[in-house]
DRENDRENDO-122418 format. One record per residue (C-alpha): residue in three letters; x, y, z. Coordinates in pm, whole numbers, padded with zeros to 5 digits, always signed. Layout:
ALAXYZ
...
END
This chain:
UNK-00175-04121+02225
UNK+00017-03818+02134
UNK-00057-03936+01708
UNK-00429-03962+01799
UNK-00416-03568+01970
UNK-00175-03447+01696
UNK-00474-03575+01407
UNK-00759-03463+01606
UNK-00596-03135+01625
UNK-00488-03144+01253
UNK-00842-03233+01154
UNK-00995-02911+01359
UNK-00744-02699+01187
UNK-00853-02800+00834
UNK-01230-02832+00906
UNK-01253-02484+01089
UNK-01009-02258+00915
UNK-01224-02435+00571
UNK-01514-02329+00729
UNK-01340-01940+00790
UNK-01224-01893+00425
UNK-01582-01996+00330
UNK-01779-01776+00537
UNK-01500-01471+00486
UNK-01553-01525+00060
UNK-01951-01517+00092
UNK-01951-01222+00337
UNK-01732-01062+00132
UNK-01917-01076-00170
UNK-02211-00980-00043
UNK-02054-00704+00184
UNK-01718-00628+00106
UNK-01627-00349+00311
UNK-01959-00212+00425
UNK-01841-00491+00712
UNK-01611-00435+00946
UNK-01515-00767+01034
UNK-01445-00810+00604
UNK-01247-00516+00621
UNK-01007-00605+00884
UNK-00989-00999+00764
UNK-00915-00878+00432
UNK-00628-00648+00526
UNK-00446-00961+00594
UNK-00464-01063+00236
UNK-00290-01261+00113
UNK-00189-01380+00440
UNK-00531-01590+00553
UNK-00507-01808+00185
UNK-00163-01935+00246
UNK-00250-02182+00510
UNK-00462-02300+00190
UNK-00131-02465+00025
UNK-00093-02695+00367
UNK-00458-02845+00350
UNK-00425-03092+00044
UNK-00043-03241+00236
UNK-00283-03256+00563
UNK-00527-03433+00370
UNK-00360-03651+00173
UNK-00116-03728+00514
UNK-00354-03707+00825
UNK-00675-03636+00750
UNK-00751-03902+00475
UNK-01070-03728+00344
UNK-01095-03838-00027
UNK-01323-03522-00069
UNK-01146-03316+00154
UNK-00829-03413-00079
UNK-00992-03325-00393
UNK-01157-03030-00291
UNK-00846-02907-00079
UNK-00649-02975-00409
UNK-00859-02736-00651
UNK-00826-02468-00359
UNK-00473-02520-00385
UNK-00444-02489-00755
UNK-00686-02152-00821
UNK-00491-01983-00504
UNK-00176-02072-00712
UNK-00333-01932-00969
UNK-00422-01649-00841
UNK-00113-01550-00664
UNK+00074-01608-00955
UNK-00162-01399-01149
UNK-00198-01077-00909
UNK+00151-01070-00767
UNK+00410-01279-00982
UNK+00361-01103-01329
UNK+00470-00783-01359
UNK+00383-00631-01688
UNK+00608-00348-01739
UNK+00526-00177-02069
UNK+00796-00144-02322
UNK+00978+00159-02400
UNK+01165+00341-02662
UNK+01444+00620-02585
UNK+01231+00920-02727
UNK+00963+00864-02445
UNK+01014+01075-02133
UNK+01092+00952-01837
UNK+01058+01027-01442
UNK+01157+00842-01164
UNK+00973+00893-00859
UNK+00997+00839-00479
UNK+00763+00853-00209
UNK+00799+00773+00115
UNK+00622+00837+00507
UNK+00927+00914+00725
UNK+00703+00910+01059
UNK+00731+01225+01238
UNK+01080+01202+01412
UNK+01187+00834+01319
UNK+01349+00924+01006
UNK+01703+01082+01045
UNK+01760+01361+00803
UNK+02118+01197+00676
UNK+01951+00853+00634
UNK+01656+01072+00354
UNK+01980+01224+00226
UNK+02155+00889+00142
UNK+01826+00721+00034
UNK+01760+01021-00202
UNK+02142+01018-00368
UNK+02098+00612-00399
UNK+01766+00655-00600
UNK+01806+01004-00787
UNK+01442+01041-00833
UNK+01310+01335-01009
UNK+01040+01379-00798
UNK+01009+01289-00426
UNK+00657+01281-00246
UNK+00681+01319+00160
UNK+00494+01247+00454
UNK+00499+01264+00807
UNK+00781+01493+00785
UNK+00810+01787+01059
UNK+01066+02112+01116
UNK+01356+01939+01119
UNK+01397+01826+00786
UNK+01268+02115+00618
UNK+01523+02249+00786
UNK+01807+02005+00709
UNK+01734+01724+00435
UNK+01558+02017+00233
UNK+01832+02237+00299
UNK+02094+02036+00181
UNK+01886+01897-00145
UNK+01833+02259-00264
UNK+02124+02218-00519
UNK+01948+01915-00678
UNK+01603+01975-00629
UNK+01558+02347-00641
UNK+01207+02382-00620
UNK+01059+02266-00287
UNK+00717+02305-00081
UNK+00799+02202+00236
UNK+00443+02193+00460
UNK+00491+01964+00755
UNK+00340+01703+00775
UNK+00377+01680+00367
UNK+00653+01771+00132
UNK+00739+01789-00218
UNK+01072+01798-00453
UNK+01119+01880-00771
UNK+01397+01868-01035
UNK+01121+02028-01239
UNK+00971+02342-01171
UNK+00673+02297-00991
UNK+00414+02598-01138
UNK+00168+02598-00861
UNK+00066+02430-00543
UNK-00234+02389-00299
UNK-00254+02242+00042
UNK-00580+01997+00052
UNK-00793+01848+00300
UNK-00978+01620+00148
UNK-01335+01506+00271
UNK-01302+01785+00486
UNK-01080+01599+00750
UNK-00751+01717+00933
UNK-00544+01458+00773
UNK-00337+01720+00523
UNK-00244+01629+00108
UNK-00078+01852-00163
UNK-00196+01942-00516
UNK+00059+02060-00715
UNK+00097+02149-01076
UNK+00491+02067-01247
UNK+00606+02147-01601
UNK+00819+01834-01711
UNK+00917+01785-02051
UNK+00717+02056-02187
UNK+00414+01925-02083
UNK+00246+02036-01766
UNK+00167+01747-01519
UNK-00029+01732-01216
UNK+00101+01553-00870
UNK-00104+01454-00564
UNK+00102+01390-00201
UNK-00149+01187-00056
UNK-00206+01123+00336
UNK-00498+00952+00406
UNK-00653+00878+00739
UNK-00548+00558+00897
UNK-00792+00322+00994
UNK-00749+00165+01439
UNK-00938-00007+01668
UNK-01196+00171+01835
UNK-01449+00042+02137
UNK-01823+00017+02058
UNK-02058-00052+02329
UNK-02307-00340+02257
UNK-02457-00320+02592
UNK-02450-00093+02887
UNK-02172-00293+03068
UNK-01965-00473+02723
UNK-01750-00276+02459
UNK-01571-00480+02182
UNK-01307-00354+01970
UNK-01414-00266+01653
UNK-01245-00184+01327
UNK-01305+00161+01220
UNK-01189+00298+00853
UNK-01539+00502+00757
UNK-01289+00856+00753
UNK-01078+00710+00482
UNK-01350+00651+00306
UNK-01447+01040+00236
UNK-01140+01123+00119
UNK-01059+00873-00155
UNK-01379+00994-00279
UNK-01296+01307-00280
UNK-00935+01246-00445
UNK-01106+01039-00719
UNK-01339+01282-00817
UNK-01078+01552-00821
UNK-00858+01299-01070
UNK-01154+01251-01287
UNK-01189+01611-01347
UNK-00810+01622-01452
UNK-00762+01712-01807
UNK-00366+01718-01771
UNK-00111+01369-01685
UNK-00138+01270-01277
UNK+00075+01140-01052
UNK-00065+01044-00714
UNK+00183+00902-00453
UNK+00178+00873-00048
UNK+00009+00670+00252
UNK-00339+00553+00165
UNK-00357+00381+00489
UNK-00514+00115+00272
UNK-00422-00227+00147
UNK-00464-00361-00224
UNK-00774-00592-00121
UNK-01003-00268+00002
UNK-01308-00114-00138
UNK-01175+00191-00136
UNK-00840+00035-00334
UNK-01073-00087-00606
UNK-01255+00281-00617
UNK-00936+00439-00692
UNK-00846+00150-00960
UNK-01145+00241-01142
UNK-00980+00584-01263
UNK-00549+00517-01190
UNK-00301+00232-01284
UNK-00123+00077-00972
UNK+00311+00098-01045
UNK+00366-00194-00852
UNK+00094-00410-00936
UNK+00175-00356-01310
UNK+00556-00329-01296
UNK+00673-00469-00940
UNK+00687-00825-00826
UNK+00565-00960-00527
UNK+00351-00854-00250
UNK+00489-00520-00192
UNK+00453-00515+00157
UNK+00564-00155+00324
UNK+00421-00159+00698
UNK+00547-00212+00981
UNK+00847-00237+00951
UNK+01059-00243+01258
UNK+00754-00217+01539
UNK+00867-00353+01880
UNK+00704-00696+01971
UNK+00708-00591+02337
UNK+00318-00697+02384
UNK+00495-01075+02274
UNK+00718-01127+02480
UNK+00792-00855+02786
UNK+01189-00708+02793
UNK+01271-00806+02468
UNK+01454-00646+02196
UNK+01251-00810+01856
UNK+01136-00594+01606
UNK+00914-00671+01348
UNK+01141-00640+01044
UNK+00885-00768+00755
UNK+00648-00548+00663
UNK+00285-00758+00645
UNK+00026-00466+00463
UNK+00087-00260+00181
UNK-00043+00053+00185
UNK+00212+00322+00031
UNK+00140+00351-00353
UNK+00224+00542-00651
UNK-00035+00551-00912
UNK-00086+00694-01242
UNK-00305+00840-01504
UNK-00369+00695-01833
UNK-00112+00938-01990
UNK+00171+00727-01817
UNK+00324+00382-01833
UNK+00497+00219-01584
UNK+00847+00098-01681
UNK+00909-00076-01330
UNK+00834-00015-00921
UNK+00976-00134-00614
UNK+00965-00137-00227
UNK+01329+00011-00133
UNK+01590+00005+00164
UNK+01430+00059+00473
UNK+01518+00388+00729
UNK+01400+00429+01070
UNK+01063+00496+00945
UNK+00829+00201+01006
UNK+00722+00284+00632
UNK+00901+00144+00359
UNK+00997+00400+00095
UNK+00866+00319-00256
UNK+00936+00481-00552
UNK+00921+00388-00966
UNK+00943+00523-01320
UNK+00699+00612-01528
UNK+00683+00671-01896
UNK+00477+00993-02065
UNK+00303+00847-02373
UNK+00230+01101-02674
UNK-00125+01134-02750
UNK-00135+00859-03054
UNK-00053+00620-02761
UNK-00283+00727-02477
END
């Protein structure tokens, strides 16, 4: 009895979450994100195609389906593929000692989370040359950036983003791109005798808002359409760049959006060329108190990426990582980038 429940169970998993991963791939090539219901299922990428490796042991096992097997298989084999692909093969570019180097580190510290000895110590572990801020407030403009002025001597600290510079930074801007609260920096640095141009980026995040569908029902709906506007607006500023850019900060956006691919279309990725992995950064540490009531877990693996550092085509990147965790439920992120000479641009 309990064999017969445990198949017919198995065999609804496999049919309907099939049927899901079909539906999701058709609406999401003829949608993509102008969907909300794509949007928020494809935040959770890669996590919906891993089920995918279970269905050909289900229906080889249980299910004895020879189509099912052999289509189940394939599935298996091009998400493999694909994984491998996208996440397992870093291609860090190769160097030689006469190209300049700088190490950079970005990182949301959210608001009052992040203690300012715990930015201290991650800052001394990494010794980047450049460190891009967010979420920061009073307190550790007036302590962390305090006690970094010896290293990093030129500073804009503007709560809720911050900047630090080995290198002297030659001019700066507060932004507000698409016109929204949500607050970025601009800021022009001379490094190796070559003027570069940095972007602290802080984009709006995307939540769950209620829609009314009739006079009496609301349903949650998924809402990123502010986010939108402003990675517009930071791609067309890029474009217009004539000098080598570094953007780094919260996108508030995972590697499988629309608005991912839009920026992709003028910047390299770090990690996705030089990290391995899925690069997760958020949330990291978030209470699981709506679980299970009184109870002390945290959710300590991050399941979205969305902190980045890109780059122009005037940069390489020599390798990228996700780093030790703080209070923040951001993980801090940082990499090093290579400055090509023209000939190699």
């Amino acid at each position: 009895m309990i064999h017969r429940y445990l198949k017919q169970t198995v065999i609804v998993f496999a049919y309907s979450y099939s049927a899901f991963i079909i539906c999701y791939l058709i609406l999401r090539l003829i949608f993509w994100d102008r969907l909300w219901i794509v949007g928020l299922i494809g935040t959770f990428t890669p996590l919906i195609f891993l089920p995918i490796l279970l269905l050909p042991i289900l229906a080889i096992s249980i299910i004895k389906n020879r189509w099912f097997s052999i289509i189940s298989s394939i599935a298996c084999i091009l998400l493999l593929s694909w994984l491998h692909i996208k996440y397992f093969s870093p291609k860090p570019i190769n160097i030689t000692n006469s190209q300049p180097s700088i190490k950079v580190l970005s990182h949301n510290l959210s608001w009052y989370k992040t203690q300012s000895p715990t930015l201290l110590k991650l800052i001394h572990q990494q010794k980047p040359d450049i460190i891009f801020l967010q979420e920061i407030v009073q307190k550790h403009t007036e302590r962390a950036f305090t006690w970094l002025k010896t290293d990093y001597p030129y500073q804009i600290a503007t709560p809720p983003v911050g900047i630090l510079s080995k290198y002297p930074i030659l001019s700066s801007e507060i932004l507000h791109l698409g016109n929204h609260p949500e607050t970025q920096q601009r800021a022009t640095i001379k490094f190796n005798q070559q003027e570069i141009v940095i972007y602290n980026m802080q984009a709006t995040g995307p939540w769950f808002k209620k829609y009314k569908i009739l006079p009496f029902i609301k349903i949650p709906v998924y809402k990123y359409d502010k986010r939108s506007p402003e990675i517009q607006d930071l791609v067309q500023r890029v474009e217009k760049e004539t000098l080598p850019v570094i953007v780094a900060g919260d996108f508030n956006m995972t590697d499988d959006s629309q608005d991912y691919d839009i920026v992709q279309k003028v910047m390299q990725d770090s990690f996705r060329k030089s990290g391995f992995g899925f690069g997760f950064t958020w949330p990291h540490g978030w209470p699981l108190k709506f679980l299970v009531k009184r109870s002390n877990w945290k959710l300590n693996y991050p399941v979205f990426r969305i902190d980045y550092i890109w780059y122009s085509k005037h940069w390489g990147a020599k390798s990228s990582s996700v780093l030790e965790a703080t209070e923040s439920d951001h993980l801090p992120v940082g990499a090093e980038l290579i400055l090509f000479t023209p000939n190699n641009i």
